[in-house]
C-alpha positions as CSV (number, residue, x, y, z in Angstrom):
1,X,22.6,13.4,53.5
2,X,25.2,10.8,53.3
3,X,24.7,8.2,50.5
4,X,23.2,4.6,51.7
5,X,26.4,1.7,52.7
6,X,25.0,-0.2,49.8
7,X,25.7,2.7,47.4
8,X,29.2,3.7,48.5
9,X,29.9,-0.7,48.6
10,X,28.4,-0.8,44.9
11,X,30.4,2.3,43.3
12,X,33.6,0.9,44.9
13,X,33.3,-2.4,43.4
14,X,32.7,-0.8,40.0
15,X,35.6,1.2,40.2
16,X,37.5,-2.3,41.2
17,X,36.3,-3.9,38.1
18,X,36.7,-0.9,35.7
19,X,40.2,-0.2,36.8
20,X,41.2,-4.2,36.5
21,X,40.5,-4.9,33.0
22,X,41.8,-2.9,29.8
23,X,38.5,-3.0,27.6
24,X,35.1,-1.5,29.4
25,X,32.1,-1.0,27.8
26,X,28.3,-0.2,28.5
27,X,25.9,-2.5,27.4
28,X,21.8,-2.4,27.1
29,X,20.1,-5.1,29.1
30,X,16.5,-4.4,28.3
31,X,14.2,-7.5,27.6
32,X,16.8,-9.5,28.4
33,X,15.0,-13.0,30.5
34,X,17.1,-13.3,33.5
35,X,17.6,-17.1,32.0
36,X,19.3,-15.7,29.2
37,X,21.6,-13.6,31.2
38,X,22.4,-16.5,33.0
39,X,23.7,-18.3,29.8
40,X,25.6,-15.0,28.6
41,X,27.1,-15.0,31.7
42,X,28.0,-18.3,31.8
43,X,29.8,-18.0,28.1
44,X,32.1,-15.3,29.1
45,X,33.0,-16.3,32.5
46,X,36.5,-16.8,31.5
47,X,36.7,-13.7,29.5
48,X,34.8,-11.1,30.7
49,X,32.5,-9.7,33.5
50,X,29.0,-8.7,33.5
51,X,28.3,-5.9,36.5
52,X,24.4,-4.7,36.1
53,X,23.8,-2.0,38.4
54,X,22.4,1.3,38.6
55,X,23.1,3.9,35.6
56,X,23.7,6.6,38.5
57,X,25.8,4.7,40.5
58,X,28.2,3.7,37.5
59,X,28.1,7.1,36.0
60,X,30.0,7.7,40.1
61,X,32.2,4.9,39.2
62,X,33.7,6.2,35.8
63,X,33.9,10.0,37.2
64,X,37.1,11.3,37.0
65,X,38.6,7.9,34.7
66,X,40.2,8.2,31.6
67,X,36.5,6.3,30.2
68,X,34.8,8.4,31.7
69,X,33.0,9.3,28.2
70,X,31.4,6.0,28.6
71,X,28.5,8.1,30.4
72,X,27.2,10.0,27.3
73,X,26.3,6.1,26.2
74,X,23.7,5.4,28.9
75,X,20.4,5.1,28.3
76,X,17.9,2.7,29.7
77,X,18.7,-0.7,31.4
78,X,22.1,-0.8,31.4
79,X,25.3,-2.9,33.0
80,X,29.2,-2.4,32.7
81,X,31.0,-5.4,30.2
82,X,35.0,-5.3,31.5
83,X,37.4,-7.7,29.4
84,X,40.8,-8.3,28.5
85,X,39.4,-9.2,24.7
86,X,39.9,-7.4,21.4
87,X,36.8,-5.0,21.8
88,X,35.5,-6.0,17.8
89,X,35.9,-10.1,19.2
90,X,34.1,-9.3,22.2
91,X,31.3,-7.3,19.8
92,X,31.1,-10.1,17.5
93,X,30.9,-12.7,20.5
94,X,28.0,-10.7,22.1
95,X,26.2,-10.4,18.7
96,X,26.4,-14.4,17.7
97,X,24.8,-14.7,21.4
98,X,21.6,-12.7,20.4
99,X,18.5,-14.9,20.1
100,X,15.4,-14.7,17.8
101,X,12.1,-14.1,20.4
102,X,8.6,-13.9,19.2
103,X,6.6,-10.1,19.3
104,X,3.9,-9.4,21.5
105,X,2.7,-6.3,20.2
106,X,3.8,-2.6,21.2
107,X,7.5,-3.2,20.4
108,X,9.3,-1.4,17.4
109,X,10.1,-3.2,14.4
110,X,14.0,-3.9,14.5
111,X,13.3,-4.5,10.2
112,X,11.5,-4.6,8.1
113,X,9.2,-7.5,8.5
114,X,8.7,-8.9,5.3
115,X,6.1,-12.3,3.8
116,X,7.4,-14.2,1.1
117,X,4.9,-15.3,-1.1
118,X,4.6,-19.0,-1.5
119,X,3.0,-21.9,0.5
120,X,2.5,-22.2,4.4
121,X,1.7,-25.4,6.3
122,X,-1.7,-24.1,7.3
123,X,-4.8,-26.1,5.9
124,X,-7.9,-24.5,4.5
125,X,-9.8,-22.8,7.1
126,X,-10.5,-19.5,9.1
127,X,-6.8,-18.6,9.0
128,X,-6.9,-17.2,5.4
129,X,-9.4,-14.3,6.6
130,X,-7.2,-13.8,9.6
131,X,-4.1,-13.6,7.7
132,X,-6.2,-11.4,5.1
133,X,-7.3,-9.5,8.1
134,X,-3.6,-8.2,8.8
135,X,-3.1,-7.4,5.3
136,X,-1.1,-10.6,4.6
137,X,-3.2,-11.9,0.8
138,X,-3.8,-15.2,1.2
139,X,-5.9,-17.4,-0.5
140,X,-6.5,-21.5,-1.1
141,X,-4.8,-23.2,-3.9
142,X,-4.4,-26.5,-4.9
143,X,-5.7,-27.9,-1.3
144,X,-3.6,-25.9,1.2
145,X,-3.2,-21.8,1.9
146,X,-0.5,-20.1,-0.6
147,X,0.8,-16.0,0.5
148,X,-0.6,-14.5,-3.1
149,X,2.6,-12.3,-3.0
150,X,5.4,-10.9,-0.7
151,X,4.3,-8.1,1.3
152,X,6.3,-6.1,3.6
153,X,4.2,-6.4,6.8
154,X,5.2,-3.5,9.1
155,X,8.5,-1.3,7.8
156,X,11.7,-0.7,10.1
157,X,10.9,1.9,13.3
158,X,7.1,1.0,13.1
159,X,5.2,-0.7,15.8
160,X,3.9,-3.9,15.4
161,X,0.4,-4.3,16.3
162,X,-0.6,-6.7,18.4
163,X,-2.9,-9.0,16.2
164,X,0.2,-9.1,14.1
165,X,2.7,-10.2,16.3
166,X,0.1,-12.8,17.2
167,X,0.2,-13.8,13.6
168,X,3.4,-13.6,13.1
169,X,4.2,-16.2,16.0
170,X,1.8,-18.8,14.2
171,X,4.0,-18.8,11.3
172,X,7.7,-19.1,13.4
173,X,8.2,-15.6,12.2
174,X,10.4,-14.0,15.2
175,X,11.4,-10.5,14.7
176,X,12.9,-9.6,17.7
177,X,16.7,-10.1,19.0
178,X,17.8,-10.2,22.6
179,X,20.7,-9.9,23.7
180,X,23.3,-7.6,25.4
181,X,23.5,-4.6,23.0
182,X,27.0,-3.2,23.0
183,X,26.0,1.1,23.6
184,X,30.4,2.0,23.4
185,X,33.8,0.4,24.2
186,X,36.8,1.9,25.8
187,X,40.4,0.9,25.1
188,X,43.1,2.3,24.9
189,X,42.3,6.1,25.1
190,X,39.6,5.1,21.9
191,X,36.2,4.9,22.3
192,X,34.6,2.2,19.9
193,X,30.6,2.1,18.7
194,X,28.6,-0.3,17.1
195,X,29.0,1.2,14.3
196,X,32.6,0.7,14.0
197,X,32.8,-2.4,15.9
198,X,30.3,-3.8,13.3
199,X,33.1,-3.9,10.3
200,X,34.1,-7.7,9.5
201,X,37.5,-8.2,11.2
202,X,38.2,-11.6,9.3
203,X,38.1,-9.8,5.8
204,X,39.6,-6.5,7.3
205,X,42.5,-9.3,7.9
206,X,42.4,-11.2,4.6
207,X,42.4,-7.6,2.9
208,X,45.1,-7.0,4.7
209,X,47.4,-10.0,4.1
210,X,46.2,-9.7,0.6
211,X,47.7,-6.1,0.5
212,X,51.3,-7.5,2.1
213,X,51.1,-10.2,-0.5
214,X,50.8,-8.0,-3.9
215,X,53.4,-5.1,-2.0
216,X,55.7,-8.1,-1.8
217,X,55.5,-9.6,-5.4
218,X,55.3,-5.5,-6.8
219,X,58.5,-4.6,-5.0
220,X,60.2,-7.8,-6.3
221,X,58.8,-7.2,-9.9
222,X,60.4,-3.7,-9.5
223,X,63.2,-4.7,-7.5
224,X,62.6,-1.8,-4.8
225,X,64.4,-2.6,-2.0
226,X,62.1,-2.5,0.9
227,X,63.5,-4.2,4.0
228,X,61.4,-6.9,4.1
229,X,62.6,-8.0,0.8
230,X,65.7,-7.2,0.4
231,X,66.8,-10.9,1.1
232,X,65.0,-12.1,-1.8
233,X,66.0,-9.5,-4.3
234,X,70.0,-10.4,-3.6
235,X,69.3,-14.0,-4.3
236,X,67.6,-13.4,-7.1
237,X,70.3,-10.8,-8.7
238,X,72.8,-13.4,-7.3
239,X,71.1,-16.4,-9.6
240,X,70.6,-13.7,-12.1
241,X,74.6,-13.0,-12.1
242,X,75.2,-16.7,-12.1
243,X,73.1,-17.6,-15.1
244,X,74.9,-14.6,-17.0
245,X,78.7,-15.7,-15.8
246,X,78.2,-19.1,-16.6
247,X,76.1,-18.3,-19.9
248,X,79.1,-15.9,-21.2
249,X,81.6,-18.5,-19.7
250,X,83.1,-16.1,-16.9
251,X,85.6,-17.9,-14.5
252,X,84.8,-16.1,-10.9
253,X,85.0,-18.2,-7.4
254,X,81.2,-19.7,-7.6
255,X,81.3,-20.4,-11.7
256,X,84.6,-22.6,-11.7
257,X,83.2,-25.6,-9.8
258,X,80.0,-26.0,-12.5
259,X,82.5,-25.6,-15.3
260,X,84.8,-28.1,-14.2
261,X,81.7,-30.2,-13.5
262,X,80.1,-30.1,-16.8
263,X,83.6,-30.2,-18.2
264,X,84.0,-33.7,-16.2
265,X,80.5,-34.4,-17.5
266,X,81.3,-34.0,-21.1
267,X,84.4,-35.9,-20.9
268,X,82.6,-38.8,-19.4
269,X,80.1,-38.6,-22.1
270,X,82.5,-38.4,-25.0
271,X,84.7,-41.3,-23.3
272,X,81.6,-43.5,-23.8
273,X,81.0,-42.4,-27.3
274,X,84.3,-43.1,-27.8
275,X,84.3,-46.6,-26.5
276,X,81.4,-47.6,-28.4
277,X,82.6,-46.7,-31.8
278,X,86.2,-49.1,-30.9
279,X,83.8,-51.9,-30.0
């Protein structure tokens, strides 16, 4: 049975995009309002393209590419990311996008969601047994509601119950994220997680010109003759050479012009002394 028109349109438009742009990744698109994708959309128009389409019918598209490997990261609700960015900018990009979103209940905790203890803005009332009643110890104090000490609510990988997510909404507590959540990125003939693409590429940077920095100032100290200073090291034995010539009073080419100037200049100083004492 031959494949549907739509199908063989679809894949052949995801190979066009796959094969026109360096960097390709998968992302997750679960949750994700449609309002929201709008916006993400919108942001990286001008540097990258968001293709959501059917996990089968893009596993067809990357058969027999060089990212092909990209299928062993697709799980779920998934779309193709193609860009001519740096894969860790476009990971960083995607991760500043990610918005806070309340719980309903049913979902798995992200983190650990944890209550500081200390005042809330609630006034005295039923809300201390319903915050007791999800095991957050509240009690009255001084005329308002005080969080007796910090508790961690639900730990990493649980679920959070419903009546706490409910809870957790009344006190602007969101512990979700939504967003596009980079699964791999191709470039290059390397394939890139989260887990690497996570790294901070402003102090990888500053390490880096840190590094270059001391390398430069040890091979001066030293006087190793690296290439890249090499320049400084000859006009630093050169002023060296000159300082010693002109301290041990050695005529050569570049010495005789400063002794015949401070010659000149000790002249012109004694010829003064000399006038004086006739006046």
């Amino acid at each position: 049975m031959m494949p549907a028109d739509w199908k063989i349109k679809e894949v052949e438009e995801l190979k066009g995009i796959i094969s026109s742009y360096p960097v390709v990744g998968i992302v997750g698109i679960r949750g994700i309002p449609a309002s929201q994708m709008h916006e993400m959309r919108k942001t990286l128009r001008e540097n990258a393209v968001i293709r959501v389409s059917k996990n089968r019918l893009i596993k067809h598209a990357l058969e027999g590419s060089e990212m092909s490997g990209l299928s062993d990261y697709m799980e779920g609700e998934t779309a193709v990311l193609a860009t001519k960015m740096n894969p860790f900018r476009v990971f960083r990009q995607l991760e500043k996008a990610k918005m806070k979103v309340p719980a309903k209940g049913g979902e798995i905790a992200p983190d650990d969601i944890v209550i500081e203890k200390g005042k809330t803005p609630f006034k005295p009332g039923p809300i201390v047994s319903e915050f007791q009643k999800v095991g957050i110890p509240a009690a009255i104090r001084e005329g308002g509601v005080v969080i007796e000490k910090t508790v961690t609510l639900v730990k990493k990988g649980e679920v959070i119950p419903p009546d706490v997510a409910k809870m957790l909404t009344r006190m602007d507590i969101y512990p979700l994220e939504v967003g596009l959540n980079v699964r791999a990125i191709y470039e290059e003939g390397l394939m890139f997680t989260p887990e690497t693409l996570g790294i901070d590429v402003d102090e990888i940077e500053s390490d880096f010109r840190r590094a270059v920095h001391d390398a430069f100032a040890l091979s001066m100290e030293v006087g190793y003759p690296a290439k890249e200073v090499t320049p400084q090291l000859l006009q630093k034995a050169y002023r060296n050479s000159f300082a010693l010539a002109m301290e041990c009073g050695m005529y050569t080419r570049d010495t005789i012009e400063e002794f015949i100037g401070n010659a000149h200049r000790q002249v012109s100083i004694l010829a003064k002394e000399l006038k004086t004492e006739a006046e």
